[in-house]
Phi, psi and omega in degrees: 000311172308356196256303194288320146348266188325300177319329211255359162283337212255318165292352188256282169293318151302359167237345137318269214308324194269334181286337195267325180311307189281348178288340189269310169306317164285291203318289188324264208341299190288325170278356191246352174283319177258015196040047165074033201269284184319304164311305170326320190279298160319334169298347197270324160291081197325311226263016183212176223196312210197096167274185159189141180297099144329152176306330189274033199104335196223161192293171187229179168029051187250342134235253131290168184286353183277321186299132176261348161305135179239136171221135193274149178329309171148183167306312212287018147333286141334296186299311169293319164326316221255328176288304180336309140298344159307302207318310178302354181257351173267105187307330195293307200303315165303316181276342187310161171280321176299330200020211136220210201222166156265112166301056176325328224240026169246178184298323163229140195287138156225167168275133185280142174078330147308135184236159158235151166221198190264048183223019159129224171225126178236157188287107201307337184231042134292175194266129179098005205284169185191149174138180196242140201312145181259131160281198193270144160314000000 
């Protein structure tokens, strides 16, 4: 009886540990999509504990459900917007599953899977493409 305690505690605490792990991993994720511009703002705010930028842009939890206020996310918005729109201008890039994005959360932001060289921008995993990442607008 005493194994099996010990097993199912034991068991336990491992799935505590992997449910708190993946929860720290979506937090990071949500504060790191608006570059803390939304959490800035709740903070600011008594009535709200925790924001997060949506897909759709806009802060999310920044007060009650009765309030009809929209607040957009922030620049790095903008930023994710405008590679998104490099991409479209790029055929390879436009047809890809990946398109792309702003690596925000590097030292200098770049667009993922873009290069510029001097005949523009092309898609890194065409054939030929060559050149040095571009960065986000």
């Amino acid at each position: 009886m005493y194994t099996f305690l010990t097993l199912a505690g034991f068991a336990s605490f491992i799935v505590n540990q992997v449910d708190a792990g993946s929860a720290v991993v979506i937090a990071e994720k949500l504060l790191g999509a608006d570059g803390g511009y939304c959490q800035r703002v709740c903070d600011e705010r008594p009535e709200c504990i925790f924001s997060y930028c949506g897909d759709d842009n806009k802060c999310h939890n920044l007060g009650s459900a009765d309030s009809n206020e929209v607040v957009p996310c922030g620049a790095t918005t903008t930023s994710f917007d405008s590679c998104t729109s490099a991409c479209d201008s790029v055929p390879d890039c436009a047809a890809s599953t990946w398109k792309s994005f702003c690596k925000t959360w590097l030292a200098t932001p770049v667009c993922f899977g873009l290069l510029k060289n001097d005949n523009g921008l092309c898609y890194e995993a065409s054939p030929g493409c060559t050149g040095t990442a571009y960065a986000c607008p």
